[in-house]
Steps between C-alpha positions, in 0.01 A plus 500: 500500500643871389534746796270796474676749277738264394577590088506271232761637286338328184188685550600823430595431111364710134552361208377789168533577174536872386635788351820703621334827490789676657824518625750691769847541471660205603602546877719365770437465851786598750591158522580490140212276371379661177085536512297579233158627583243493217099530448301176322236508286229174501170456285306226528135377470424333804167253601344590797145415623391345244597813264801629302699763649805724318744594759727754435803571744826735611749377720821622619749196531894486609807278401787422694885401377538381183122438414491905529773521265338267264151656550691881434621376151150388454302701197183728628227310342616169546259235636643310760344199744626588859517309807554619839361606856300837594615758763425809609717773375736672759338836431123552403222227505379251264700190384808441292573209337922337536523360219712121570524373164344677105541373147413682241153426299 
């Protein structure tokens, strides 16, 4: 039996196609690690009670080390299918995706 509060770390997991709408300059944390914070793009038609719905999204998603790098050489525009865990962003509200793994689609 799981304590109360206890966190399944698989639980916590996205896995979405979408656009790279835009792009920062690539950045590096004062430890050195290069980050590379971007916004996604997803549109999708979605079934939901027993109708058809189009969702339409924005969200604001961050690399790490040399996934940043890779997503900074990355063209705007690109479609991409992203994996990786939501957080709440050190300053402001609302979510941000870290992006763990992304291949191009």
């Amino acid at each position: 039996m799981r304590a109360l509060g206890a966190v399944d770390p698989l639980t916590n997991r996205l896995q979405l196609q979408a656009r790279l709408a835009e792009k920062a300059a690539l950045r590096y944390t004062p430890a050195g690690l290069a980050a590379q914070d971007v916004v996604l793009e997803h549109q999708s038609l979605q079934s939901e009670a027993g109708g058809e719905h189009l969702v339409a999204l924005r969200l604001k998603a961050v690399a790490f080390g040399p996934l940043a790098e890779r997503l900074a050489r990355t063209d705007l525009g690109s479609g991409l299918r992203c994996e990786g865990f939501l957080a709440s962003p050190r300053r402001g509200h609302g979510v941000v995706l870290h992006i763990q793994t992304f291949e191009p689609q």
